[in-house]
Structure formats: C-alpha cells, structure tokens
Biopython code that builds the backbone (N, CA, C, O; Angstrom):
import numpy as np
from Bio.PDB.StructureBuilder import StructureBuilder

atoms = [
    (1, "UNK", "N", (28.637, 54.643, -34.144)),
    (1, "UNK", "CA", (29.365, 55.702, -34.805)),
    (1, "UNK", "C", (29.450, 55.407, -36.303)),
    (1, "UNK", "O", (29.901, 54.312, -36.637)),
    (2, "UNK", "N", (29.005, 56.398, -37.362)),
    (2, "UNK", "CA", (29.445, 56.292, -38.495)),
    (2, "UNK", "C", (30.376, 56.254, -39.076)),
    (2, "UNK", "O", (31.170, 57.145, -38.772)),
    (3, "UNK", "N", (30.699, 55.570, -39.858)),
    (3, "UNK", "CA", (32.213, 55.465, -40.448)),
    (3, "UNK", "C", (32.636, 56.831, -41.277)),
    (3, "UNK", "O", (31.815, 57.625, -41.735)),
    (4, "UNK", "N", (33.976, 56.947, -41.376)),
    (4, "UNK", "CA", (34.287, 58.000, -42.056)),
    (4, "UNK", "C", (34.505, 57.814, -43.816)),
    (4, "UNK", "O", (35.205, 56.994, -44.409)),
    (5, "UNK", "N", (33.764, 58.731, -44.278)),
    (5, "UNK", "CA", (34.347, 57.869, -45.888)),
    (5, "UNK", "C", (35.573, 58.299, -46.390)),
    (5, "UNK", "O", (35.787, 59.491, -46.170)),
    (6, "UNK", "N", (36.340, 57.775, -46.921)),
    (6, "UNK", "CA", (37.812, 57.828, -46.939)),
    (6, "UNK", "C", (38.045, 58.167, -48.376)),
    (6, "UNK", "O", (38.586, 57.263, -49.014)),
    (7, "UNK", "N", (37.687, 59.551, -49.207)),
    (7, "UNK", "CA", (37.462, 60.095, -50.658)),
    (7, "UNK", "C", (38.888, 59.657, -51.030)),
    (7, "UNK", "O", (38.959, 58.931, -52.022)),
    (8, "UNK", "N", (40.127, 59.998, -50.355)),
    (8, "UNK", "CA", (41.536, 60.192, -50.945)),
    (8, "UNK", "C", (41.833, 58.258, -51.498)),
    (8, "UNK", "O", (42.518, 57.819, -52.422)),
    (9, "UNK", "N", (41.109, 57.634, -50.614)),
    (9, "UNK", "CA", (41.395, 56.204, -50.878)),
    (9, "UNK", "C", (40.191, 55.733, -51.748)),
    (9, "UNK", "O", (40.530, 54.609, -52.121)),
    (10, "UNK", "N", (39.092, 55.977, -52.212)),
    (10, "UNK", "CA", (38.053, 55.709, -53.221)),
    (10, "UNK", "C", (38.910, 56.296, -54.259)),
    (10, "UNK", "O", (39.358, 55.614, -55.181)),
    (11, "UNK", "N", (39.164, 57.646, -54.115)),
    (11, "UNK", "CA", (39.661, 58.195, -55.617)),
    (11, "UNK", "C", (41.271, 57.133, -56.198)),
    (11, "UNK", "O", (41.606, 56.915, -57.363)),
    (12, "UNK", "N", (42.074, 56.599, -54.735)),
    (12, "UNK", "CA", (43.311, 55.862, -55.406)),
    (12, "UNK", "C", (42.563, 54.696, -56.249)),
    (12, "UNK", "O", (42.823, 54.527, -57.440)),
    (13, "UNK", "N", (41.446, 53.759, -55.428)),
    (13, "UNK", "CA", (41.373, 53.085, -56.244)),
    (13, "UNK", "C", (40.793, 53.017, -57.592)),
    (13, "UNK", "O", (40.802, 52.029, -58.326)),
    (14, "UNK", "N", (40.249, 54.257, -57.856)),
    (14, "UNK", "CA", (39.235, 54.678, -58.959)),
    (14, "UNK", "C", (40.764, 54.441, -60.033)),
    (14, "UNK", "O", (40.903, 53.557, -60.878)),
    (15, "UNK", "N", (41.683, 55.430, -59.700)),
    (15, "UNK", "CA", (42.828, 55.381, -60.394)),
    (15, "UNK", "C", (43.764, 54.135, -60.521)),
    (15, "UNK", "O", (44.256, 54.145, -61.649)),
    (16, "UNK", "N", (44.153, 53.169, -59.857)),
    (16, "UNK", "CA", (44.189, 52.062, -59.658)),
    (16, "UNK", "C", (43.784, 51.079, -60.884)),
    (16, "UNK", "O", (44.601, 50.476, -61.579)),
    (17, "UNK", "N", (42.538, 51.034, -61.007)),
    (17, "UNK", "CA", (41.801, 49.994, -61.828)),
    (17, "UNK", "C", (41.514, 50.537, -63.460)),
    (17, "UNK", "O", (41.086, 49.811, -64.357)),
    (18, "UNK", "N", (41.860, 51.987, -63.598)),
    (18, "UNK", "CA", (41.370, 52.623, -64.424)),
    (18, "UNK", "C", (43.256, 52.570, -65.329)),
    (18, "UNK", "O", (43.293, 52.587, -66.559)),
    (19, "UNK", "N", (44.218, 52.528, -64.734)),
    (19, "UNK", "CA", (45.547, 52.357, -64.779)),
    (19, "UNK", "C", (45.418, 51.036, -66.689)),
    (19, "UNK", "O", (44.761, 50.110, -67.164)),
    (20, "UNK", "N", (46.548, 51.926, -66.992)),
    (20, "UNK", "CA", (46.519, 51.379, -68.234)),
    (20, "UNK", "C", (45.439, 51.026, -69.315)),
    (20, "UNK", "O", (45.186, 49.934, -69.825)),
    (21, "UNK", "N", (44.782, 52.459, -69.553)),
    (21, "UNK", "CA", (43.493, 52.897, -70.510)),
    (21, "UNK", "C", (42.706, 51.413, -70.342)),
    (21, "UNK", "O", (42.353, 50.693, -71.276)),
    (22, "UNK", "N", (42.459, 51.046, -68.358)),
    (22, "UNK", "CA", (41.537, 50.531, -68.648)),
    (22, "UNK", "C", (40.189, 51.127, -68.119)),
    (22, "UNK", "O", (40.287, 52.212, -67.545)),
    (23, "UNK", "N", (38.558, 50.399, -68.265)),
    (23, "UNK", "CA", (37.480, 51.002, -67.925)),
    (23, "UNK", "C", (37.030, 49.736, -67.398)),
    (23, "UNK", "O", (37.032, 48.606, -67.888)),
    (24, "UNK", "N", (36.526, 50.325, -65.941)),
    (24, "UNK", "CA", (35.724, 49.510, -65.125)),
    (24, "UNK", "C", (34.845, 49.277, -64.584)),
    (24, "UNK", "O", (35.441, 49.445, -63.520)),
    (25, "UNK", "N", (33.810, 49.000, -64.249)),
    (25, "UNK", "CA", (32.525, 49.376, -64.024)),
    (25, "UNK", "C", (32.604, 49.103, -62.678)),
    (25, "UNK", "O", (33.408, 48.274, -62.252)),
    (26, "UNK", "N", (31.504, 49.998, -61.634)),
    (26, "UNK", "CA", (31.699, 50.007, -60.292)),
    (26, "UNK", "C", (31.451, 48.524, -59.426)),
    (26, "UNK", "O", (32.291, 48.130, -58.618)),
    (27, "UNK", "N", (30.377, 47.885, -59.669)),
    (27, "UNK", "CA", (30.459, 46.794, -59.545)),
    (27, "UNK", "C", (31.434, 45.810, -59.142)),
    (27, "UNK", "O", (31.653, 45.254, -58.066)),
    (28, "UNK", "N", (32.290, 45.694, -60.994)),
    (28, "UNK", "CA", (33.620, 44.767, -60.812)),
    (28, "UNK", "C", (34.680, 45.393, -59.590)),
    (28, "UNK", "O", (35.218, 44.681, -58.742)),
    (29, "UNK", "N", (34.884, 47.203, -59.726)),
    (29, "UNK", "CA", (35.884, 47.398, -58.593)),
    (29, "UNK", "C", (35.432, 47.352, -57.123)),
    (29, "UNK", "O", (36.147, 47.386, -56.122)),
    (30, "UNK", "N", (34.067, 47.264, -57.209)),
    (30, "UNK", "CA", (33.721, 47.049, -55.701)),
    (30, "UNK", "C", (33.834, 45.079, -55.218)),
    (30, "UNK", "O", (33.962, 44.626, -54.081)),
    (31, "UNK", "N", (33.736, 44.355, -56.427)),
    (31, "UNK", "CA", (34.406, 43.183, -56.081)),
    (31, "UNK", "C", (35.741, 43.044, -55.574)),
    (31, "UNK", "O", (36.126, 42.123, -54.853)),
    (32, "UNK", "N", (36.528, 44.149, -56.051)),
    (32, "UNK", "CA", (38.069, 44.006, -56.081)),
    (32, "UNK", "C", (38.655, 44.867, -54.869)),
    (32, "UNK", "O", (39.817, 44.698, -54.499)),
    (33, "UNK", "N", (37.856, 45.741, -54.301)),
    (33, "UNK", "CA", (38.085, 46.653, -53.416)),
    (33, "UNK", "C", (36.739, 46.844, -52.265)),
    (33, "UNK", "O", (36.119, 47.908, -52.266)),
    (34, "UNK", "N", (36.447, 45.977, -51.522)),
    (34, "UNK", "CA", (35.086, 45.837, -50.832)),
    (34, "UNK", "C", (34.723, 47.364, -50.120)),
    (34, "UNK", "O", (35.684, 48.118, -49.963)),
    (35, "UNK", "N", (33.959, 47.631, -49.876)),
    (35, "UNK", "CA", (33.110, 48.340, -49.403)),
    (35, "UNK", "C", (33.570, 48.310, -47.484)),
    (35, "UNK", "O", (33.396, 47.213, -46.953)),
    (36, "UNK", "N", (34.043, 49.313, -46.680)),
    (36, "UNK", "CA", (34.402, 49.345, -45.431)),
    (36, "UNK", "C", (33.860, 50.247, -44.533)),
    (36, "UNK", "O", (34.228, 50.428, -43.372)),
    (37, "UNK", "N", (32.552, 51.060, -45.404)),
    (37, "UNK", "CA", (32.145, 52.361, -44.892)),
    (37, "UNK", "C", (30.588, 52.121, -45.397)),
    (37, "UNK", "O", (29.828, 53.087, -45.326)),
    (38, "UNK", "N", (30.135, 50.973, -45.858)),
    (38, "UNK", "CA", (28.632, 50.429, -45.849)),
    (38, "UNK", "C", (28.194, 51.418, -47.198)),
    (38, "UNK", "O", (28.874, 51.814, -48.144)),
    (39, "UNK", "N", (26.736, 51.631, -46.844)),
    (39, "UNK", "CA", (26.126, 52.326, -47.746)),
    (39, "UNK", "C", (26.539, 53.505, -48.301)),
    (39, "UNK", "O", (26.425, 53.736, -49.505)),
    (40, "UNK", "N", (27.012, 54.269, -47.507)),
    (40, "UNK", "CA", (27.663, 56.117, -47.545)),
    (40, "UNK", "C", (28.831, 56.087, -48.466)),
    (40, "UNK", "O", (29.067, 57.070, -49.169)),
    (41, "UNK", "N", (29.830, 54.660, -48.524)),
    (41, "UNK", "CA", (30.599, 54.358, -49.129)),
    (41, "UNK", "C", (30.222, 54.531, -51.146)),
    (41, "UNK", "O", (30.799, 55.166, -52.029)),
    (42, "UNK", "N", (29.015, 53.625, -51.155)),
    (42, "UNK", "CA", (29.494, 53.143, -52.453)),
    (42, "UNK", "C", (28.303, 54.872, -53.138)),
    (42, "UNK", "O", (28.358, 55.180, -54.328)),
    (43, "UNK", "N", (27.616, 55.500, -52.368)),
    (43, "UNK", "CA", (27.358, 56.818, -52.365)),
    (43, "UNK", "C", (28.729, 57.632, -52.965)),
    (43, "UNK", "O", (28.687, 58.201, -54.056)),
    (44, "UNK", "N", (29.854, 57.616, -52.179)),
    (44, "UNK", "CA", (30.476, 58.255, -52.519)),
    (44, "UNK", "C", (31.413, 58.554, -53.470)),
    (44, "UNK", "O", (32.060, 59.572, -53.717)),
    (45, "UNK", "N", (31.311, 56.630, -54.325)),
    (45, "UNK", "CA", (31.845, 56.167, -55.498)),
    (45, "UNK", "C", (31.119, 56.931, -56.640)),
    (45, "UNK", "O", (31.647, 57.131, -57.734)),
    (46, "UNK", "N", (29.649, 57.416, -56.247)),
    (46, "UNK", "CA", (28.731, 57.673, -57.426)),
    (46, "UNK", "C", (28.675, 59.329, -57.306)),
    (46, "UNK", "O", (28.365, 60.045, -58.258)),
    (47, "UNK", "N", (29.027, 59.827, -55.982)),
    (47, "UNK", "CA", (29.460, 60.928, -56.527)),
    (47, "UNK", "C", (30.799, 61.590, -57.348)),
    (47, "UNK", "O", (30.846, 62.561, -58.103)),
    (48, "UNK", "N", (31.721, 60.786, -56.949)),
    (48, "UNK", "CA", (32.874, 60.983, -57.613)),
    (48, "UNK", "C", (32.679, 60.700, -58.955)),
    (48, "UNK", "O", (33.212, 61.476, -59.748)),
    (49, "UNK", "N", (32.076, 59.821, -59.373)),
    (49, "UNK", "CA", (32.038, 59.411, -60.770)),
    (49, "UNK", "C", (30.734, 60.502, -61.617)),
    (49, "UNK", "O", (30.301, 60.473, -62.769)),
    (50, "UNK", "N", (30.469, 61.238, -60.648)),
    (50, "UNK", "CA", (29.768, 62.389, -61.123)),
    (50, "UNK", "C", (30.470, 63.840, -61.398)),
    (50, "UNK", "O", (30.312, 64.726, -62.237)),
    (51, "UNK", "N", (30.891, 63.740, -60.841)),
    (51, "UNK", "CA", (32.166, 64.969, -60.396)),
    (51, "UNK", "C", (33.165, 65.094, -61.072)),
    (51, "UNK", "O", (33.614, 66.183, -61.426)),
    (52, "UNK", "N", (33.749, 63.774, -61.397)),
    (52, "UNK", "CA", (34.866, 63.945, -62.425)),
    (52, "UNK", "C", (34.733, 63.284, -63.613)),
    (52, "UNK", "O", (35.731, 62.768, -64.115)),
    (53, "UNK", "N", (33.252, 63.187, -64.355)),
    (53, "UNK", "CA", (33.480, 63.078, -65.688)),
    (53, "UNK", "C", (33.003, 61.401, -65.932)),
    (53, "UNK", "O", (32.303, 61.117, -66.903)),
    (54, "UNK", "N", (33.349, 60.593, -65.185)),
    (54, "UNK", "CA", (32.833, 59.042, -65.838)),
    (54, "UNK", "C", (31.602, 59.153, -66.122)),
    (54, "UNK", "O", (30.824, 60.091, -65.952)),
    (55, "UNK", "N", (31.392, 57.584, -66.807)),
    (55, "UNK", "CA", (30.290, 57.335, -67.744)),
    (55, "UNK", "C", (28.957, 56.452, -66.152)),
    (55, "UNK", "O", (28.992, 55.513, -65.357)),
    (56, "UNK", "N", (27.864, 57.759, -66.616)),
    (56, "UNK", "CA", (26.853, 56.994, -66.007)),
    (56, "UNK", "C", (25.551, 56.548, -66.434)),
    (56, "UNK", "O", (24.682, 57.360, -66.118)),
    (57, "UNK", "N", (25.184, 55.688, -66.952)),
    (57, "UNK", "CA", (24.121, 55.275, -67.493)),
    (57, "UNK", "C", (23.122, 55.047, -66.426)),
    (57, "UNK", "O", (23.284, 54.148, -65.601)),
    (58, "UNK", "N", (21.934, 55.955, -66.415)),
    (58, "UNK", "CA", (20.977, 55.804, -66.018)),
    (58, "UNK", "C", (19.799, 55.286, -65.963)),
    (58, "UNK", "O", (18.976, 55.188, -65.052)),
    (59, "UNK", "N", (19.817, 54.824, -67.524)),
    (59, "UNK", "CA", (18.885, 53.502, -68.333)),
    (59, "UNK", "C", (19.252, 52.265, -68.084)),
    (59, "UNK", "O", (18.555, 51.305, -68.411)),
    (60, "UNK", "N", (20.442, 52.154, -67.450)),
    (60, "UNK", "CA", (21.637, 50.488, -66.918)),
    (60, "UNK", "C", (21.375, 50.378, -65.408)),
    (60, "UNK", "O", (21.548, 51.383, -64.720)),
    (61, "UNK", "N", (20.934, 49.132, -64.796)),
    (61, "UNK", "CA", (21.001, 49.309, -63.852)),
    (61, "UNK", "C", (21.836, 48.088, -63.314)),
    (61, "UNK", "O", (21.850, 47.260, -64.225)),
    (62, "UNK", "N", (22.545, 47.614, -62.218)),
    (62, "UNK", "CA", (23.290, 46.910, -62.039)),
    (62, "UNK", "C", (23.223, 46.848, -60.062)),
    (62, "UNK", "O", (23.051, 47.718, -59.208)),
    (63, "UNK", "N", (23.390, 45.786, -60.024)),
    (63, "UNK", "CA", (22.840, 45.485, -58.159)),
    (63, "UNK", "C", (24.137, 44.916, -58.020)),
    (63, "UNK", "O", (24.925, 44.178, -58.611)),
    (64, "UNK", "N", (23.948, 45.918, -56.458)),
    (64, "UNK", "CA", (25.275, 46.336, -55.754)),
    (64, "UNK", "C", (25.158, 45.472, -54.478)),
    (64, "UNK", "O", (24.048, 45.664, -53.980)),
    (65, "UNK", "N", (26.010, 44.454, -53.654)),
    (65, "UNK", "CA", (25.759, 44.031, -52.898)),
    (65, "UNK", "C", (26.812, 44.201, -51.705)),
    (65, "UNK", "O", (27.836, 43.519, -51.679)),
    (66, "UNK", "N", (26.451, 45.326, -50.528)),
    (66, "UNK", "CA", (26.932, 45.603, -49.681)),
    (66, "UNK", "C", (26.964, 45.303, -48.022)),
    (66, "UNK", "O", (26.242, 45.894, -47.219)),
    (67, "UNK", "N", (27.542, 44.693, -47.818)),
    (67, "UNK", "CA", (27.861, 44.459, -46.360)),
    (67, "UNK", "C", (27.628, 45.541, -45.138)),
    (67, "UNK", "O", (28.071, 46.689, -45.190)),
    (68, "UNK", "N", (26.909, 45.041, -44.089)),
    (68, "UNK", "CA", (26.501, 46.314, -43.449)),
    (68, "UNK", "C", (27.548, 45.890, -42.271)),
    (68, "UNK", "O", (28.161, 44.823, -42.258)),
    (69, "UNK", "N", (27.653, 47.015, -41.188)),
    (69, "UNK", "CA", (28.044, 46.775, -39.957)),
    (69, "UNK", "C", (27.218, 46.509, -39.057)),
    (69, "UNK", "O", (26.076, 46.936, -38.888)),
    (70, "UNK", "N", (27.894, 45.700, -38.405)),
    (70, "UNK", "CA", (26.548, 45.063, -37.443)),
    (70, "UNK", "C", (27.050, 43.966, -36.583)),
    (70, "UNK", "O", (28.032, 43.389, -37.050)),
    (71, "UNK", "N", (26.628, 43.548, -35.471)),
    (71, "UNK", "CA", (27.015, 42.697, -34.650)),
    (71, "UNK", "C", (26.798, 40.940, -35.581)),
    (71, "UNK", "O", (27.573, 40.004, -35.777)),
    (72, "UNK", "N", (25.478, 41.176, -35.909)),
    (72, "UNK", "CA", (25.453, 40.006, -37.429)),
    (72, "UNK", "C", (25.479, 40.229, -38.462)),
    (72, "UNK", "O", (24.852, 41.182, -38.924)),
    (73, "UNK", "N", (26.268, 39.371, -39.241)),
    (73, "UNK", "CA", (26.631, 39.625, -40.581)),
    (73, "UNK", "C", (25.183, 39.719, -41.157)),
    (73, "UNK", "O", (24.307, 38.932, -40.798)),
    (74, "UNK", "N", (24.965, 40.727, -42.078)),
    (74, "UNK", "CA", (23.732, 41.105, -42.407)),
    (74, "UNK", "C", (24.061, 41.968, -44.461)),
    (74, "UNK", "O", (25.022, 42.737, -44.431)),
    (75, "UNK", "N", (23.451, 41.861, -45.792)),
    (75, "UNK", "CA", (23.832, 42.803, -46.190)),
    (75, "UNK", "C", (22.403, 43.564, -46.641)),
    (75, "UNK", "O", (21.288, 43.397, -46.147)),
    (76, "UNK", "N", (22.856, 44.581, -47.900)),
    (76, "UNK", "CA", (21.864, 44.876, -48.531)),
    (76, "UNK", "C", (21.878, 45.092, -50.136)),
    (76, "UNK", "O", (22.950, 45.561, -50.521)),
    (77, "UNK", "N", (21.180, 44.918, -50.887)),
    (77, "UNK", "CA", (21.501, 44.820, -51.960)),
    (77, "UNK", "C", (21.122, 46.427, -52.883)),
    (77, "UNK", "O", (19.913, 46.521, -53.095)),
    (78, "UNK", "N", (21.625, 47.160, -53.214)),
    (78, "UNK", "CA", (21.992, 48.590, -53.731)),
    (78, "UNK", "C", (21.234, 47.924, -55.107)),
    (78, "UNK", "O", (21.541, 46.814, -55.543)),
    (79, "UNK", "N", (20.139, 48.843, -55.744)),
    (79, "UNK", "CA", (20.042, 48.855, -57.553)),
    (79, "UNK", "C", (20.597, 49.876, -57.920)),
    (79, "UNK", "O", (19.838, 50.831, -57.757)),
    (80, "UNK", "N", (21.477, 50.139, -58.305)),
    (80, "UNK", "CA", (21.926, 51.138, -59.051)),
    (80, "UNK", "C", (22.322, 51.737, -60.391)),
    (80, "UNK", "O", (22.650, 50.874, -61.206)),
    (81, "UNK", "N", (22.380, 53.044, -60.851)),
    (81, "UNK", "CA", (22.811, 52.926, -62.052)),
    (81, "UNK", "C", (24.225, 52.565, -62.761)),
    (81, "UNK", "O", (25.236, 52.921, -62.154)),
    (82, "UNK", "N", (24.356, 51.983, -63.822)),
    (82, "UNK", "CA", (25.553, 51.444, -64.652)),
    (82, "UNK", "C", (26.566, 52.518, -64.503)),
    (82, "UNK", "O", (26.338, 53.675, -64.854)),
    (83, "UNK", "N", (28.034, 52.007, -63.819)),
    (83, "UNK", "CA", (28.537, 53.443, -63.771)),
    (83, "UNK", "C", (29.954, 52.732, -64.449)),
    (83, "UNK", "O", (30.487, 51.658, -64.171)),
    (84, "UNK", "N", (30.247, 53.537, -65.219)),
    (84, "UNK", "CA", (31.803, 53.325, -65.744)),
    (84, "UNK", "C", (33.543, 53.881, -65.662)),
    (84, "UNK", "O", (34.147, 54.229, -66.676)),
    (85, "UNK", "N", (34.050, 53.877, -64.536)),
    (85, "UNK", "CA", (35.239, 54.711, -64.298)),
    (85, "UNK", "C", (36.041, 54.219, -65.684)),
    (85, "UNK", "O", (36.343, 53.121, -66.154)),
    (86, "UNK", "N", (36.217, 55.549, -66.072)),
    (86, "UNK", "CA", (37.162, 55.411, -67.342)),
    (86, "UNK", "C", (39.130, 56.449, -67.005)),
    (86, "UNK", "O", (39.435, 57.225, -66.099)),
    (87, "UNK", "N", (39.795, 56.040, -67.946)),
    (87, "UNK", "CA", (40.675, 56.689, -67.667)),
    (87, "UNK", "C", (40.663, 58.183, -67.670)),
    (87, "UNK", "O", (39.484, 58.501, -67.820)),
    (88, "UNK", "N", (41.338, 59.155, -67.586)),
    (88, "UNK", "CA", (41.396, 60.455, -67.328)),
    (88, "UNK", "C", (41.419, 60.993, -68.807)),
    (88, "UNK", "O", (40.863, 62.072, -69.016)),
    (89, "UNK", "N", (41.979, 60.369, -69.780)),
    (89, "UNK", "CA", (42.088, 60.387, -71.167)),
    (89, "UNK", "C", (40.568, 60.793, -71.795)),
    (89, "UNK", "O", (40.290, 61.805, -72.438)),
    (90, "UNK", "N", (39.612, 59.605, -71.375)),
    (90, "UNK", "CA", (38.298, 59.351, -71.653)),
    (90, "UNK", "C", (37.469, 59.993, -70.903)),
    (90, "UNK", "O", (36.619, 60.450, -71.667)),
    (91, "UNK", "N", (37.194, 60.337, -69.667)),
    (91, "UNK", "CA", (36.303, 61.348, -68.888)),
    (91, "UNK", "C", (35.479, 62.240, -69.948)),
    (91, "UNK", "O", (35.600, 62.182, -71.172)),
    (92, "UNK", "N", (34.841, 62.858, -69.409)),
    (92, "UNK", "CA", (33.938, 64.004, -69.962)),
    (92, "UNK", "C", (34.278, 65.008, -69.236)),
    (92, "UNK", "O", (34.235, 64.997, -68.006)),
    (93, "UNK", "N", (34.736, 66.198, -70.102)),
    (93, "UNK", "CA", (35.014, 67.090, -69.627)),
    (93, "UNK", "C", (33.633, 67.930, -69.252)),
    (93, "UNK", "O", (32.579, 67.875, -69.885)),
    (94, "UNK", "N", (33.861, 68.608, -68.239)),
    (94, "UNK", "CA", (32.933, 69.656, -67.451)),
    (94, "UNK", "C", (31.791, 69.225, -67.222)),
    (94, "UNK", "O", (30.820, 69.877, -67.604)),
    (95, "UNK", "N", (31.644, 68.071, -66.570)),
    (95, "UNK", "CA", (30.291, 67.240, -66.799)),
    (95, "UNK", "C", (29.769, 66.979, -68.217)),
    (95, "UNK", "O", (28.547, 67.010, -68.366)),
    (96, "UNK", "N", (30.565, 66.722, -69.296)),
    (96, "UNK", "CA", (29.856, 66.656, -70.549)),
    (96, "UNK", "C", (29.190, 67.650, -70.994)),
    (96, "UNK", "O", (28.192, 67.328, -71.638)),
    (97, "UNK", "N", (29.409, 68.881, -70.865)),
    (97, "UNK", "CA", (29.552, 69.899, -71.489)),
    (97, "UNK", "C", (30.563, 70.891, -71.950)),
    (97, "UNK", "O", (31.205, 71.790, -71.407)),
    (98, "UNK", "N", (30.452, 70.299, -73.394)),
    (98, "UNK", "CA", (31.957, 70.936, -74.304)),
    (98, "UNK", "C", (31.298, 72.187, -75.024)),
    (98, "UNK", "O", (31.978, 72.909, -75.753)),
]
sb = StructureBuilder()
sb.init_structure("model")
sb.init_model(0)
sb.init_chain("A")
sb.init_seg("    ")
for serial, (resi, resn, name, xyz) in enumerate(atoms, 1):
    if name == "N":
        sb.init_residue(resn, " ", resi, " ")
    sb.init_atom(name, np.array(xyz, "f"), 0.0, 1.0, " ", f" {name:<3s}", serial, name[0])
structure = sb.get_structure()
C-alpha cells in the first residue's frame, strides 16, 4: 500500500523552519524532518515549493537521500534541483510574475 502524503504536515514544516525570516534549503529540512512517505514525499516538497512562490534553481543541483520502505533497509539517492523555502515575506508572488 502506498503511503499517504501528508501536504497539511509538509506545509507545517515548510513554515516551521522558514519561522523567523529564516531560508532553508530542502535538503537541510529534509535532514531535520525525514522523509515517511519515500519518494512521492519529497515530490511533494517540490511541488509546494512550486506553488507557493520559493526559490528554485534549476542550474543547482543537490542529492537527496531517501529511505525507501521495504522489508530491508534499502535507500535511493534523488538529484535534484536547488530548492529554497523562504519566508512568506520573500516568496514570489504569482509564480514570479509581477
């Protein structure tokens, strides 16, 4: 069975780490907040950070290392692009079009 991805609890911690005009890159908060929903999970970090405005560098790439489910501990390693949750202050409005 696939896990369910849990948006209301990605978005607390997006807000969470971003708390007191700071900026974090997905990476460091996926150190700080592991991954419980595998691959679909950190998917859903990169859509949110599409959706509401953070910084995504697509020329940056940064390797993501995720834990799968599985009877053996097994992971996989994600390349992805540089993504930056910034505070709500800093976002881009309308997808970066002002």
């Amino acid at each position: 069975m696939t896990p369910r991805i849990k948006w209301d609890k990605i978005k607390d911690n997006i807000k969470k780490h971003t708390a007191n005009n700071i900026t974090v890159s997905l990476k460091t908060l996926l150190d700080q907040e592991p991954v419980t929903a595998g691959v679909l999970e950190v998917i859903a970090y990169l859509q949110i950070a599409e959706d509401d405005g953070h910084y995504i560098y697509h020329d940056e790439k940064e390797e993501i290392k995720v834990a799968l489910r599985s009877s053996t501990p097994q992971s996989v390693t994600l390349t992805m692009p540089k993504i930056l949750f910034v505070p709500n202050s800093q976002r881009k409005r309308n997808n970066g079009l002002e």
